[in-house]
ROSE-4610 file (N, C-alpha, C; in Angstrom, 1 decimal, always signed):
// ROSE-4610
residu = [X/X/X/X/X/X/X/X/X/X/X/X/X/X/X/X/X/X/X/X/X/X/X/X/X/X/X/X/X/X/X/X/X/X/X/X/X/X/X/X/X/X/X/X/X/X/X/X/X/X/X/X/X/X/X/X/X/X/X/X/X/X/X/X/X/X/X/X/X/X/X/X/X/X/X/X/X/X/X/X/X/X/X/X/X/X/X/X/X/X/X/X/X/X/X/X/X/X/X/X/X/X/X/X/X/X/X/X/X/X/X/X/X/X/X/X/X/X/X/X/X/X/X/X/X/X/X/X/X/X/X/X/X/X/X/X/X/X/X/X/X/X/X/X/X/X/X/X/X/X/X/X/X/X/X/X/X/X/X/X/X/X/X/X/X/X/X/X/X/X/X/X/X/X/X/X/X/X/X/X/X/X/X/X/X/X/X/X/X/X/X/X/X/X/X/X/X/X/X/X/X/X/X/X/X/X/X/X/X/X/X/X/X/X/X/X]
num = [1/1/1/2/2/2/3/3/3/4/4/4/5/5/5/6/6/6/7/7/7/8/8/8/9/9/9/10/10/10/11/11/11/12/12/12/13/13/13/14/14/14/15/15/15/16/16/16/17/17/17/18/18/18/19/19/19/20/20/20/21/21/21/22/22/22/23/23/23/24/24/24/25/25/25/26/26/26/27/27/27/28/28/28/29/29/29/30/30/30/31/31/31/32/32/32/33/33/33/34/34/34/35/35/35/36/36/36/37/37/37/38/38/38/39/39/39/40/40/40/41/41/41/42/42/42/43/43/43/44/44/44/45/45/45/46/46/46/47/47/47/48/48/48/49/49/49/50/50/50/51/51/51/52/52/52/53/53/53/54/54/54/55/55/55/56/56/56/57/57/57/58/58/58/59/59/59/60/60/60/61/61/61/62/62/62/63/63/63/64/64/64/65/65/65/66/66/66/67/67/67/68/68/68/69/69/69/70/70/70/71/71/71/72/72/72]
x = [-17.0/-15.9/-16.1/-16.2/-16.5/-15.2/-14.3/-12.9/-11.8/-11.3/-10.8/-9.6/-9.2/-7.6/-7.5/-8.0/-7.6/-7.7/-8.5/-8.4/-6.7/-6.6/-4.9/-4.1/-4.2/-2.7/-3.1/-4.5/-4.2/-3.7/-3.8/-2.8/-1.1/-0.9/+0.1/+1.0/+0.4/+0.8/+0.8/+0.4/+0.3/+1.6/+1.4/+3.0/+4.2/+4.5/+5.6/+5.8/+4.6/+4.9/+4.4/+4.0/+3.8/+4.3/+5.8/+6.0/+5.4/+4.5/+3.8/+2.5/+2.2/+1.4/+2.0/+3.2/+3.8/+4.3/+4.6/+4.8/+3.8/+2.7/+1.4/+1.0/+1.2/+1.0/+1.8/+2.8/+4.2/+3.9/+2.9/+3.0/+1.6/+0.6/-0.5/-1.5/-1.2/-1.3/-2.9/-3.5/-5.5/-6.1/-5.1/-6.0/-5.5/-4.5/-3.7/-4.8/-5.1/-5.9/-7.4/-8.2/-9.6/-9.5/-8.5/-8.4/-8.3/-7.5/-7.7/-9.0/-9.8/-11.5/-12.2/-12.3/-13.3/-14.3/-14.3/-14.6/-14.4/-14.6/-14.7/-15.2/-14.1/-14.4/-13.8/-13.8/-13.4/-12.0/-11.2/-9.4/-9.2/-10.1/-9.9/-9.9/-11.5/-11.5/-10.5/-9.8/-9.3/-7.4/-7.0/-6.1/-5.7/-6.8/-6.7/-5.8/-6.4/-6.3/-4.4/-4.5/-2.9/-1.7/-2.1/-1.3/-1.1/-2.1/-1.5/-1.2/-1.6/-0.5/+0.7/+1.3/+2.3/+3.0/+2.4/+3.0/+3.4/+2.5/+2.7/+3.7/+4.3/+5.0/+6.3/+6.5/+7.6/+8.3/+7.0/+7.5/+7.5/+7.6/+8.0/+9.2/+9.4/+10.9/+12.0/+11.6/+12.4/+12.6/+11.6/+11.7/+12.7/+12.5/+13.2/+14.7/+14.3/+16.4/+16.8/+15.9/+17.1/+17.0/+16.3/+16.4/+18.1/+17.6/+19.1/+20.6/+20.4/+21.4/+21.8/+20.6/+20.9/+21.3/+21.4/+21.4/+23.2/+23.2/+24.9/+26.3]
y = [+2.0/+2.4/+3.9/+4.3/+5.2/+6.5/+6.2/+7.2/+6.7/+6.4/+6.0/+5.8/+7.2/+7.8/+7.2/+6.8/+6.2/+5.1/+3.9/+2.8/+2.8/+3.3/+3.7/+3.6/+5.0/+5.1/+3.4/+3.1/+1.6/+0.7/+0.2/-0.5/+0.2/+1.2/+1.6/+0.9/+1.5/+1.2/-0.5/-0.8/-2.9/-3.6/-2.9/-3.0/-2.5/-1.1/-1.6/-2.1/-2.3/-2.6/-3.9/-4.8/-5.9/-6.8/-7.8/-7.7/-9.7/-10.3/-11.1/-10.5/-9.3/-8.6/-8.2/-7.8/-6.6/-7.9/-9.6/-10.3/-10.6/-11.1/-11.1/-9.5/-8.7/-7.8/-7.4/-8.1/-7.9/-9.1/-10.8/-11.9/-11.3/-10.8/-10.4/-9.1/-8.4/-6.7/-6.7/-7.2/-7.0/-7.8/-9.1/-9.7/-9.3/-8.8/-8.1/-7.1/-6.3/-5.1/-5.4/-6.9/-7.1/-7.2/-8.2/-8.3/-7.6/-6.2/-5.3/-4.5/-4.0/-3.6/-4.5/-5.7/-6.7/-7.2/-6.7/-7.1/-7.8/-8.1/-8.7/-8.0/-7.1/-5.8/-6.3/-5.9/-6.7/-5.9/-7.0/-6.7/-4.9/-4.7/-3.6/-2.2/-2.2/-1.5/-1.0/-2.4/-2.4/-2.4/-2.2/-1.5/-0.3/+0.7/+2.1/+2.0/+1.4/+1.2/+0.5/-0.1/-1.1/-0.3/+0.8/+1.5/+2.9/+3.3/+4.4/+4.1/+2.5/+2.7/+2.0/+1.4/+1.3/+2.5/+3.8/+5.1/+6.1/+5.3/+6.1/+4.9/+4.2/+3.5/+3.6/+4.0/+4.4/+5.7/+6.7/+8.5/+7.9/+7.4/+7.4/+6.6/+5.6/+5.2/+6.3/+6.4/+7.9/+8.8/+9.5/+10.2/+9.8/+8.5/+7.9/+8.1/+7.8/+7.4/+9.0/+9.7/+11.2/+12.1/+11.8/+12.4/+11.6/+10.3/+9.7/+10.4/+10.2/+11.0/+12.5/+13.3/+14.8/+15.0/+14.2/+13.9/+13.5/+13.0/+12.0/+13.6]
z = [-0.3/+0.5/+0.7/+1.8/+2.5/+2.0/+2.5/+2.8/+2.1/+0.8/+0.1/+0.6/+0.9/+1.3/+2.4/+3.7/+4.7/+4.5/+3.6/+3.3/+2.5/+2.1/+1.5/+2.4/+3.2/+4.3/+5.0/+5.4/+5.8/+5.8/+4.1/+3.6/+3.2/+3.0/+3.5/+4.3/+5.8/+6.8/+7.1/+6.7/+7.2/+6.1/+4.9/+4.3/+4.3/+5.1/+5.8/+7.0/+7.9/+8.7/+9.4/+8.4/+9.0/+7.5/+7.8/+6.9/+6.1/+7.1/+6.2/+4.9/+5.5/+4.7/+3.9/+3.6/+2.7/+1.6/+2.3/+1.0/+0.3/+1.3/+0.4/-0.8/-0.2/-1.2/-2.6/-2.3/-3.5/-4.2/-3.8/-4.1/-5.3/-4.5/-5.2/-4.8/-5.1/-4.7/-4.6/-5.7/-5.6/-4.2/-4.2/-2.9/-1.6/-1.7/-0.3/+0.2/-1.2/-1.0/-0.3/-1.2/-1.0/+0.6/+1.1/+2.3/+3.7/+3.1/+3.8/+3.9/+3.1/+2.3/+2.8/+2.8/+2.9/+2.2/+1.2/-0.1/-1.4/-2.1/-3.5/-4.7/-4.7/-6.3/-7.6/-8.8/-9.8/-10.0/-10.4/-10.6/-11.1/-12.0/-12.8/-11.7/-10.8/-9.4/-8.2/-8.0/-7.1/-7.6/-9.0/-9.3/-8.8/-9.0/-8.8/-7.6/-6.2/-5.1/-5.1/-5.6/-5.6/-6.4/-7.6/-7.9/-6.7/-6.4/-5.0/-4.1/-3.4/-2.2/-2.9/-4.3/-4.7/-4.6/-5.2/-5.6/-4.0/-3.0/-2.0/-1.0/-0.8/-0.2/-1.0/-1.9/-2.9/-2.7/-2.8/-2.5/-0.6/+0.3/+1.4/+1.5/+1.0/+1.2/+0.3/-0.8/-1.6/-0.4/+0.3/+1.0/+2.5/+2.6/+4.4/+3.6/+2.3/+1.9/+2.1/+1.1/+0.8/+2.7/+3.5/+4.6/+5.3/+5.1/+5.7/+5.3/+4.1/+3.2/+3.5/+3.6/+4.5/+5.5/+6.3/+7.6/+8.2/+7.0/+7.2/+7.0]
């Protein structure tokens, strides 16, 4: 994997915004992931990968909510 961080914002982006992807990824987060990569890495590898775009799809909804809230 070339560019880690944009394989990230990728899957990012496909779970919020495509939302048969986003169940597959909440149903099973490693194969959501292989799928998007195209690969077959071992569970333990491709955690790293399913904990940051958990942590970064989190600090963006955190983020969408408290802007709403400032806003109001």
């Amino acid at each position: 994997m070339d560019n880690i961080k944009e394989k990230i914002d990728e899957i990012v982006n496909k779970v919020k915004n495509d939302k048969d992807f986003a169940s597959k990824f909440q149903k099973d987060p490693v194969k959501a992931v292989e799928s998007v990569l195209g690969v077959d890495l071992p569970d333990d590898q491709i955690k790293n990968v399913v904990d940051a775009v958990k942590t970064k799809v989190n600090v963006d909804n955190a983020g969408s909510f408290l802007k709403g809230l400032l806003n109001k």
